[in-house]
matplotlib code that plots the C-alpha trace (Angstrom):
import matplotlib.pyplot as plt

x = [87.6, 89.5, 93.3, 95.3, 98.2, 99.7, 98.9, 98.9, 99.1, 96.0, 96.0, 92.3, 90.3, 87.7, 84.5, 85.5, 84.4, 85.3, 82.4, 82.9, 87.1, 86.1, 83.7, 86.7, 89.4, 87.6, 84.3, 82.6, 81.3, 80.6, 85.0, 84.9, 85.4, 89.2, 90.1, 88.8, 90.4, 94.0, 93.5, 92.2, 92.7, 90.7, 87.5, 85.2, 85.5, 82.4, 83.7, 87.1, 88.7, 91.5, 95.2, 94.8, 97.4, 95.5, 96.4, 94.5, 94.6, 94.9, 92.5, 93.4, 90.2, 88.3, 87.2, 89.1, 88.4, 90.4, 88.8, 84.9, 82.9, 82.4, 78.4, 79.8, 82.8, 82.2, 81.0, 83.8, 86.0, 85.0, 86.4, 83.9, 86.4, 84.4]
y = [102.5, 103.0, 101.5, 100.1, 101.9, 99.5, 98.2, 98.1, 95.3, 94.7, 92.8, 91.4, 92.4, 89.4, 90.5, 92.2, 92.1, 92.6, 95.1, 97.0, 96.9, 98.8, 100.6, 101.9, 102.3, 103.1, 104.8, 102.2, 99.0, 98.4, 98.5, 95.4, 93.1, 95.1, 93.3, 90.0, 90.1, 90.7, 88.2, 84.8, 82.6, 84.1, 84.8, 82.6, 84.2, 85.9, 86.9, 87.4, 86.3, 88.4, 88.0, 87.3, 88.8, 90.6, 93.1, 96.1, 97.5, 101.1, 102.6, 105.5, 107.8, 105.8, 107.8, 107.9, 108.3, 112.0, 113.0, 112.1, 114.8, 115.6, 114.4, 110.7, 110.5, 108.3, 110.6, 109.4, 111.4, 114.5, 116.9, 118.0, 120.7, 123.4]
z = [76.9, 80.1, 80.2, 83.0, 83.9, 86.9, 89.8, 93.3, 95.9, 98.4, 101.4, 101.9, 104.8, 106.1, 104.1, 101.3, 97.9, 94.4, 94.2, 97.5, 96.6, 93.0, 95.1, 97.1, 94.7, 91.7, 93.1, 90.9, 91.8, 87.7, 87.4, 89.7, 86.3, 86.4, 89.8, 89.0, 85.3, 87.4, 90.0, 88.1, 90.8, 92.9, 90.1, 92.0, 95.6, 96.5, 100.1, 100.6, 103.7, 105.6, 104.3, 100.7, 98.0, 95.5, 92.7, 92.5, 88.7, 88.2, 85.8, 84.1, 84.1, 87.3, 90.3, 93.5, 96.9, 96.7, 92.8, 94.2, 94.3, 98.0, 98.0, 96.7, 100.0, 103.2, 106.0, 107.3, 104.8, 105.1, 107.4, 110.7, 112.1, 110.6]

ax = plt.figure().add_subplot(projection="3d")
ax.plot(x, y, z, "-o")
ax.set_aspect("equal")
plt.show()
């Protein structure tokens, strides 16, 4: 079972997610129960709008956008000066 270490405070953009935020933090969209679990209040948004205060749990043992394997990483990511 994973643990939570901490946290970190998030600042919602219009549109996201609890699936595409555990998507981006924890490279898992199935860890998106961990940011629901630490913001209650706000269990029943499906579509965040911009400016809300969320916490975003740290999960010892998830993925993140610098331990992904290079084929999982946003095109975006990856560095084209080669």
């Amino acid at each position: 079972m994973r643990r939570v270490t901490g946290y970190k405070d998030y600042t919602t953009r219009e549109g996201d997610t609890f699936d595409a935020l555990a998507l981006e933090m924890y490279g898992e969209e199935m860890l998106a129960h961990y940011i629901a679990e630490f913001n209650p209040d706000y269990a029943d948004v499906l579509i965040f709008d911009a400016n809300v205060a969320l916490r975003l749990p740290i999960v010892e043992g998830a993925e993140t956008p610098e331990t992904l394997p290079p084929w999982r990483r946003d095109s975006e990511d990856e560095d084209d000066s080669a």
